[in-house]
C-alpha positions, 0 to 999 in steps of 0.5 A: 029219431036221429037217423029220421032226423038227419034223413028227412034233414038232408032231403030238404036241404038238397031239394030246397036249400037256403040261400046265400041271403037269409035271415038265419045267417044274418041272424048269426051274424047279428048275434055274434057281433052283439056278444062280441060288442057286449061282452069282450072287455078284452080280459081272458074271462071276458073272452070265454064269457062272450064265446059261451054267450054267443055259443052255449046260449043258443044251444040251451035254447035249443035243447030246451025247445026240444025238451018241452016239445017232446014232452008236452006235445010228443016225439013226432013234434020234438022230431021235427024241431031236430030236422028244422035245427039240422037243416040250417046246420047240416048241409052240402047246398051251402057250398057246393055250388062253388064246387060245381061251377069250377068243376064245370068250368075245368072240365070246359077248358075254361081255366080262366073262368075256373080262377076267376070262381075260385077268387071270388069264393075265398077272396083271393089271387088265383090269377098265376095258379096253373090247372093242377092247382086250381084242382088242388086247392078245389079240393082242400077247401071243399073237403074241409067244407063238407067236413065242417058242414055235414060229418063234424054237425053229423058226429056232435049232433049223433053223440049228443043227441043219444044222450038226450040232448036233441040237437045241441051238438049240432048247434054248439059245434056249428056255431063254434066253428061260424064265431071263431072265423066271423071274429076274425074276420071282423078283426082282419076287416076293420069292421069291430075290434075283436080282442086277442082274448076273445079270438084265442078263446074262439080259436081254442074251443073250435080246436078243441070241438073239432078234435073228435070228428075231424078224426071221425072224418078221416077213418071214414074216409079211409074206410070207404077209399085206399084204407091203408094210404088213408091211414098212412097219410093220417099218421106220418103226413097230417103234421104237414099242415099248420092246423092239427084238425084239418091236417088229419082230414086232408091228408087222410083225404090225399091218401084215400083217393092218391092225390097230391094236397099241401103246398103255397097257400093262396093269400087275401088280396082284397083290400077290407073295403072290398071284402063281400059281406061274411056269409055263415055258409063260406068256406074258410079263407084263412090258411098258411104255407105247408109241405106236400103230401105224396100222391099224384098231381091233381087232375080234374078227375079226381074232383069226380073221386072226392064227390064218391069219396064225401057220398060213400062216407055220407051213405057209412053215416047213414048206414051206421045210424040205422044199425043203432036206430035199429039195435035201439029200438029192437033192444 
């Protein structure tokens, strides 16, 4: 059922995606500023309460939906509530948009606009970046993008979903990661206070959650790019970057098509009253100074290599699900 529910999820989702504006998203949000609001005495325990209040919860209501569909109306229908559930978590359409109209502007010689883009997506200053970081920071955050909204939702969803549990692991590790950013961005904002506990327990748990498939991601972009540069990159370059997580993808990302990622992060620049509304499907704007990787200096072609390289692996996934659904139901 996995398989079909991920197929049928992602077919909807490119021919129909949400929009930037939706009600689902704006539930989360209200949702998490109300956990948040409630609950976060500023205390350690208070912090872990509200996050499994604001995560766990939903998560259980989904399981259970799945549950009582499943046996009191049928698989056919619990099945359908796993597509519904993975098409507002899984999904390219709800960033690549800002991918493709910076390629297109790059490939128009249109740097201006290309910065421009790429300001408006993170919110901050690209107006001194040179066209080979333009690129570069294009491809770190879309990377970490499709890690986060399609291969870590695809690993948490496949391993919990064998083990009966529907679609909780798409919706705890969505979820997990959606709250450790809103906080803080509500915090940087002025918006709510948010307390150092409930931020570091938020921090904590998406580190934690996010372990198993940044990895996952890594192997299997090594798989279908330059494995042993992949894999290399993994071992001896991935402590280059300030988080452990996304230092395993991007440099295992750099490996396996030979580009150049790490280096001057870009800062936010905007004043909190400028800031747009937190939208669930942004990319993260947080990040810090780190060291090179080895590799080429980034071009515009090798935003072409990154698409390959995120369907190649997406085509893996897909192929690897088959084979259990398969072996499963032969067995």
């Amino acid at each position: 059922m996995s398989f079909f529910a991920i197929l049928l999820a992602l077919l909807i989702e490119q021919a129909r995606p949400l929009g930037r504006s939706n009600p689902i998203h704006a539930g989360l949000r209200a949702w998490a500023r109300t956990a948040s609001r409630n609950f976060d005495a500023g205390k350690p325990q208070h912090g872990w309460i509200t996050w499994g209040l604001a995560v766990l919860f939903p998560a259980l209501v989904a399981l259970a939906i799945h549950w009582l569909l499943w046996v009191f109306v049928g698989w056919p229908v619990a099945m359908l509530w796993n597509v519904a559930v993975l098409y507002v978590t899984l999904g390219f359409r709800q960033f690549s948009h800002h991918f493709t109209d910076i390629r297109d502007a790059l490939e128009d010689g249109d740097e201006a606009r290309a910065r421009e883009l790429l300001a408006q997506w993170q919110q901050v200053d690209a107006s001194e970046l040179p066209r080979s970081e333009i690129v570069r920071h294009v491809i770190e955050y879309s990377v970490l993008a499709a890690h986060r909204h399609v291969f870590g939702v695809l690993a948490w969803y496949s391993v919990l979903a064998a083990v009966g549990l529907g679609p909780a692991g798409a919706v705890i590790y969505r979820l997990a990661e959606f709250v450790s950013r809103y906080w803080r961005y509500r915090n940087r904002v002025g918006q709510q206070a948010v307390s150092e506990a409930l931020q570091r327990a938020a921090a904590q748990t998406w580190t934690v959650i996010d372990w198993l498939p940044a990895r996952l991601t890594a192997l299997v972009f090594a798989v279908v790019g330059n494995f042993e540069e992949a894999i290399d990159g993994w071992r001896y370059h991935a402590q280059r970057f300030p988080n452990d997580n996304d230092g395993v993808v991007l440099a295992a990302t750099a490996g396996a098509v030979n580009v150049r990622l790490g280096g001057e992060a870009l800062k936010v620049t905007a004043l909190p009253s400028q800031l747009p509304e937190f939208s669930a499907g942004e990319a993260d704007a947080e990040s810090a100074d780190s060291d090179s990787t080895p590799g080429r200096e980034p071009e515009v072609a090798h935003l072409a290599q990154i698409v390959g390289l995120v369907w190649r692996s997406v085509v893996v996934w897909m192929v690897l699900l088959a084979l259990l659904t398969l072996a499963r139901l032969l067995g």
